[in-house]
N, C-alpha and C positions, 0 to 999 in steps of 0.2 A: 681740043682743050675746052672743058669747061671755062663759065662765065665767074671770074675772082669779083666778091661782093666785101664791100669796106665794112669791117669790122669796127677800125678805131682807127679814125683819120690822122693825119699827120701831124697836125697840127694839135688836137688833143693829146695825143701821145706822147710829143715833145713838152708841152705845158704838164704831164701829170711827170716827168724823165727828170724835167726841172723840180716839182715839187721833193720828189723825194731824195735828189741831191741835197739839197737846203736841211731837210729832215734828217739825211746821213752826215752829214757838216755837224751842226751840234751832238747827235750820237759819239760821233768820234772826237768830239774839240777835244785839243791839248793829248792825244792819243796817235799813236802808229795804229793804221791799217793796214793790211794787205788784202786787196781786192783779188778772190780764183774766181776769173771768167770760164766756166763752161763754154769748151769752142765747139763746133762753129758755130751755133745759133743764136747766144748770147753773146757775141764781138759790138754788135752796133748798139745794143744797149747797154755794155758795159763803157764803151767811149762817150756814149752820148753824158750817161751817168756821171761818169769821173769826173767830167767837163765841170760837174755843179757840186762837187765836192771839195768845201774850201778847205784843205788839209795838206798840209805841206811834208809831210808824211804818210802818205798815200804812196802806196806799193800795187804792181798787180804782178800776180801770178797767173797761168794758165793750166787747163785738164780737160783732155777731151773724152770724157764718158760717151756712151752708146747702146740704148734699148732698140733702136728703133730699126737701125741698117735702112734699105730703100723701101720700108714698108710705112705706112700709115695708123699700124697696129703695134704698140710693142711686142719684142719677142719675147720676152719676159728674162732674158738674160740680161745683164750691166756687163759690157764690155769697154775696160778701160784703154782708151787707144794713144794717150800721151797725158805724164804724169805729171808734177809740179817739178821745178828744175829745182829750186832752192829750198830751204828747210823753215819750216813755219813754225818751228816749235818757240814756243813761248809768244805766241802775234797774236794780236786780232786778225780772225778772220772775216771779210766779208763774202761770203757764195752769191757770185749775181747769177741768176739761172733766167734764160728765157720764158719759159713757160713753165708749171709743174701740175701735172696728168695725174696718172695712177699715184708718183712719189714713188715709186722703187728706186728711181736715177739716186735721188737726191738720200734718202733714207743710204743706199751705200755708200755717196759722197761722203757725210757726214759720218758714218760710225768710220770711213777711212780714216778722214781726218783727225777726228778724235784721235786715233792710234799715233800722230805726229806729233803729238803734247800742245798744241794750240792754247791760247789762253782765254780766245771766245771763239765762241762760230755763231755766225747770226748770216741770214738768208734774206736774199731779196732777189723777190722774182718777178718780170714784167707783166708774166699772166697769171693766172691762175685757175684751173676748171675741180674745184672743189668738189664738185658729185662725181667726179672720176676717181679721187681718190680710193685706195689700196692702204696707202702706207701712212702710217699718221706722224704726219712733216709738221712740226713749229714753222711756219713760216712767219717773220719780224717784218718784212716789209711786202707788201702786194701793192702792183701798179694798176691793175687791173685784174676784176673777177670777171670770167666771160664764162658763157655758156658751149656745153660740150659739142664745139663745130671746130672740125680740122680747120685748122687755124696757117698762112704763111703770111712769108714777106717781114722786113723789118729782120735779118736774120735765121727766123725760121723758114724751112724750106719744101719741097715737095719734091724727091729726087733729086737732091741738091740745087734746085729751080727754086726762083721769087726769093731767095734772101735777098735782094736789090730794093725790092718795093718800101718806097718811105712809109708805109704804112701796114697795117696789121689787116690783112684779109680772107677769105674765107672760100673755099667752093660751095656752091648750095647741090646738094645731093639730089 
């Protein structure tokens, strides 16, 4: 195994997780949300998140999307692997997404959604690698812009491996 090099310590990444709870609080004041976590790799920043959203109607839903399978590259196919159980039509919705790459996940998410009658869709994503981009994604909230280095931990994984890691880390090639 390669040597995992700290991208964004734990401690920062919890202080910026807080920040934009606080910022999604008044987005939504006096509003129902429902939060689609993209599983598995966005699970621990969609709880850490919630945690700081003062909204007493705060909802989450779950969809597990997949470009990637066990490769490091996407395949370029969106394979939907578990849908949303309940009906969002007429909700806000919030997409919390781990990271966003190229944007092919996320660009299918969204025009899915669309098709549910939703009443917003707005996106927040923990990473962000903006020169990777493909697909041209609105994203409303970024936690982090990082530059194009495979990225685990904190969720995301490497062969199902390092989603455990409190923090966001990197292999150096």
């Amino acid at each position: 195994m390669k040597e995992i090099k700290t991208l964004i310590d734990e401690e920062k990444l919890q202080e910026r997780i807080k920040q934009l709870g606080e910022q999604l609080t008044k987005v939504y004041e006096g509003e129902e949300v429902t939060v689609v976590c993209i599983l598995k790799g966005s699970i621990y920043f969609t709880v850490d998140l919630t945690k700081h959203i003062k909204n007493d109607k705060l909802q989450i839903e779950f969809i597990q999307l997949s470009s990637y399978g066990k490769e490091t590259i996407s395949s370029g196919k969106v394979d939907m692997r578990l849908d949303l159980r309940d009906s969002v039509e007429g909700k806000n919705l919030l997409i919390v997404e781990d990271i966003i790459d190229t944007g092919r996940t996320l660009k299918y998410l969204i025009e899915y959604l669309k098709t549910k009658n939703a009443k917003t869709i707005k996106l927040c994503t923990l990473l962000d690698k903006p020169e990777r981009r493909e697909y041209d994604i609105n994203v409303d909230f970024v936690g982090f812009n990082i530059p194009n280095k495979f990225v685990l931990g904190y969720g995301l994984d490497y062969e199902e491996n390092y989603r455990n890691l409190p923090y966001i880390g990197y292999i150096e090639d």
